[in-house]
C-alpha positions in Angstrom: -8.5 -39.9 130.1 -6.4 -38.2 132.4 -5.6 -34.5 132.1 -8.3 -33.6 129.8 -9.8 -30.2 130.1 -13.6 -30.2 129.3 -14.7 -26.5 127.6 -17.9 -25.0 130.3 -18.7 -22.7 127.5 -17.5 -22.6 123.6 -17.5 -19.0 122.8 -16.8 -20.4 118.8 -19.9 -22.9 119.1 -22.2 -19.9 120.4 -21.2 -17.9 117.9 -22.2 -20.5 115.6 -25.3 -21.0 116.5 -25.6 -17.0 117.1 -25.0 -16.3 113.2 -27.3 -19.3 111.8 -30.6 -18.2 113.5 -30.4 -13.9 113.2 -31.9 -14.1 109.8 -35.7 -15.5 111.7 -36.0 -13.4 114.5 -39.7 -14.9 114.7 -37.9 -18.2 115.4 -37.7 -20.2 118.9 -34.1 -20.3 118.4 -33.5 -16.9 117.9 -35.6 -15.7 121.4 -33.4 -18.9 123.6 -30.1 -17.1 121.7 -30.9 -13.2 121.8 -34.2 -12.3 123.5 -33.9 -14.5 127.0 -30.2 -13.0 127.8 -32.3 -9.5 127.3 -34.9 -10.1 129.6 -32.5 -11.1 132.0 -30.3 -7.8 131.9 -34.1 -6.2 132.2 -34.8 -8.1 135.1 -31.6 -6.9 136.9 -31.6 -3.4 135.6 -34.8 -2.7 137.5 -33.1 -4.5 140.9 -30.6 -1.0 139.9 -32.0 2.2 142.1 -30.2 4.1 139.5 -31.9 5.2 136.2 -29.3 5.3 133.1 -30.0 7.9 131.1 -27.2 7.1 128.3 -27.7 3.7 127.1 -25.4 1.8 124.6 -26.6 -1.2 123.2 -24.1 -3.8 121.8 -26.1 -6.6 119.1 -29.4 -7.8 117.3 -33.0 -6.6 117.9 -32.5 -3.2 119.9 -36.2 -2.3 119.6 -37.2 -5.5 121.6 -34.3 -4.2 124.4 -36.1 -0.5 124.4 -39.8 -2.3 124.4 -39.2 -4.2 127.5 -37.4 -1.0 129.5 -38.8 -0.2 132.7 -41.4 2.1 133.1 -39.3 4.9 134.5 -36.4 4.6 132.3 -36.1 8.6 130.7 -33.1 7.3 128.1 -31.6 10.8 126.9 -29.3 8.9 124.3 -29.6 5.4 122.9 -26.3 4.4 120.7 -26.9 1.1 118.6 -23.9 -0.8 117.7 -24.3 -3.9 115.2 -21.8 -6.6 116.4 -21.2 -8.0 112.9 
């Protein structure tokens, strides 16, 4: 085929996928789709010099995000907002 475009990422396929498995967040599934991407922000917060003190926090599971905070983290607010 000539001309056709190939999709890198299918933002309606993740979605997909992201709505069948947050039910069982004890699942395999659910840690690839939610858990992983949040260790990864963690990771790169704590290359960040700069502690935030205001944190909002967009999606599932935002005790596992505060859990895994570095050490020295002094979060003043914390807004949750469900991304249903």
């Amino acid at each position: 085929m000539v001309g056709a475009t190939q999709k890198v990422y299918n933002r309606t396929l993740k979605q997909a996928q992201k709505a069948r498995v947050s039910g069982s967040k004890d699942s395999t599934a659910f840690k690839v789709l939610y858990d992983l991407p949040l260790m990864t922000i963690q990771k790169r917060l704590t290359g960040i010099r700069k502690s935030f003190k205001n944190i909002a926090f967009v999606g599932p599971n935002p005790y596992f995000f505060l859990q895994h905070l570095p050490k020295n983290y002094e979060v003043e607010k914390f807004y949750f907002i469900e991304n249903e």
